[in-house]
Residue frames relative to the residue before (quaternion, step in Angstrom):
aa qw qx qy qz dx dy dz
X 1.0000 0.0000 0.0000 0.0000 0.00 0.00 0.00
X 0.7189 0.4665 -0.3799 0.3480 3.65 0.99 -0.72
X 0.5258 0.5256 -0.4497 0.4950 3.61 1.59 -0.58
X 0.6610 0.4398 -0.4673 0.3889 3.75 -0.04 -1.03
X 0.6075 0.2630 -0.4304 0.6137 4.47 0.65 -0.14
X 0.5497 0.5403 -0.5416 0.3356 3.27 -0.37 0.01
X 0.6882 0.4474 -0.1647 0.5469 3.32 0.62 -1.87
X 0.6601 0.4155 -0.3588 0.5128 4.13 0.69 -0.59
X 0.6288 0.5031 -0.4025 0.4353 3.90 0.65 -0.75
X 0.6799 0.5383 -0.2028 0.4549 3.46 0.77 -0.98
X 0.6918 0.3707 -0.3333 0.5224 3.56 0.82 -0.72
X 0.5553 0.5589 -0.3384 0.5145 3.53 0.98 -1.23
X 0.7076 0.3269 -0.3602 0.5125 4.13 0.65 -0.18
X 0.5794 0.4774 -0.3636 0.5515 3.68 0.78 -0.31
X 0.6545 0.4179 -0.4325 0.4582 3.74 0.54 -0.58
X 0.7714 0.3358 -0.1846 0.5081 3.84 0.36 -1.22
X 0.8324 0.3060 -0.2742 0.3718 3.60 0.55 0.70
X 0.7038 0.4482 -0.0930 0.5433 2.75 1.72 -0.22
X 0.8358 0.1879 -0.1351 0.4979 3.41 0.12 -1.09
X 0.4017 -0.6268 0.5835 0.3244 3.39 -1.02 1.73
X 0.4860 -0.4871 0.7249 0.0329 3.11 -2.56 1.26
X 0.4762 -0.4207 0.6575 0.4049 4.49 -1.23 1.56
X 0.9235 0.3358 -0.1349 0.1272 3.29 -0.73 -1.52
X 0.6033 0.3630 -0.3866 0.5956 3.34 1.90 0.56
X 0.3520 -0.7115 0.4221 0.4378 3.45 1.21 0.91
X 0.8734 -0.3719 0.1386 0.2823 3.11 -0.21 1.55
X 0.5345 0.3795 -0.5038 0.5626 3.69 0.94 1.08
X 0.8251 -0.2876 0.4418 0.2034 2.70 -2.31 0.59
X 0.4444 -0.5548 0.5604 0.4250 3.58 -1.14 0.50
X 0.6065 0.6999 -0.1561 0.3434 3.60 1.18 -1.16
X 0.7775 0.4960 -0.0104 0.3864 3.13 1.71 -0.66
X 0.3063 0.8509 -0.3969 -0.1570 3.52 0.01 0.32
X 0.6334 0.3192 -0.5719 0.4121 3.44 0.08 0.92
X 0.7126 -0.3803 0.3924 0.4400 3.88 -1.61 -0.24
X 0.4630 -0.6940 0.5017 0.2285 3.27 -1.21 -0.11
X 0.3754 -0.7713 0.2090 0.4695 3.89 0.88 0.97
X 0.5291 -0.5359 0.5643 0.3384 3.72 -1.67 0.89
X 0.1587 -0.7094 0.6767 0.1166 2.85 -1.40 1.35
X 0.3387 -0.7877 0.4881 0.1629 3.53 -0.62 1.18
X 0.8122 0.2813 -0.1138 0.4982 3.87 1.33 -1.12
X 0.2074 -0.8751 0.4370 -0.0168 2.72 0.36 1.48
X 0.5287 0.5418 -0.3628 0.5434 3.95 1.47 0.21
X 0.8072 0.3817 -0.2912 0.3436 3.50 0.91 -0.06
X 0.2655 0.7290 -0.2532 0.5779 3.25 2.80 -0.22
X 0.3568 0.6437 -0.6392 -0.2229 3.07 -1.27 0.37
X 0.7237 -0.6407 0.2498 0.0589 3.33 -1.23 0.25
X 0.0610 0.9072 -0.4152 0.0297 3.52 0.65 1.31
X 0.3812 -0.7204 0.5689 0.1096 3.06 -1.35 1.33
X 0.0241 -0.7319 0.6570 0.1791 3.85 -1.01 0.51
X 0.1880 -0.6854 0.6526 0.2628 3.85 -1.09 -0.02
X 0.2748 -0.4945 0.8244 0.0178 3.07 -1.90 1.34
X 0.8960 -0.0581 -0.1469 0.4150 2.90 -2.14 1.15
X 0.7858 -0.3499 0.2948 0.4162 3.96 0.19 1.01
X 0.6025 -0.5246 0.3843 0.4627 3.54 1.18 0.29
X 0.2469 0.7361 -0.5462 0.3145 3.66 0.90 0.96
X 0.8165 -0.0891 -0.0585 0.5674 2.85 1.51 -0.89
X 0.5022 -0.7714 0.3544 0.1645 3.59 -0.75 0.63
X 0.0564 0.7734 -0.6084 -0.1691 4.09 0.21 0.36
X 0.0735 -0.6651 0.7258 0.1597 3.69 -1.72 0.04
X 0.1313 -0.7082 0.6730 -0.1681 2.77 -1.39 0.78
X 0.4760 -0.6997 0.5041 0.1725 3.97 -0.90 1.16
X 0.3392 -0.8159 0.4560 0.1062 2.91 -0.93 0.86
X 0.2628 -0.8025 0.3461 0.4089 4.07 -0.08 -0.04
């Protein structure tokens, strides 16, 4: 019982901080402005973190 909350606390923080919402044109409940347009996308690179063992996958630019 304590893994199955765990695994919900953790997703329930990945949902409200993380994964963009159609109907908040694409932010977080957690969130209220955009995240800045990256325009060069050759000087960016791209880091990946895994939530719940790689169940699921966030990215996120690098500087």
């Amino acid at each position: 019982m304590a893994h199955a909350r765990q695994v919900l606390a953790t997703y329930k923080k990945h949902y409200h901080t993380h994964r963009p919402h159609r109907a908040r044109r694409q932010l977080p409940p957690d969130s209220v402005q955009q995240p800045a347009t990256v325009h060069n996308f050759d000087t960016r690179g791209l880091l990946r973190t895994r939530v719940l063992g790689g169940v699921i996958n966030e990215y996120r630019y690098t500087a």
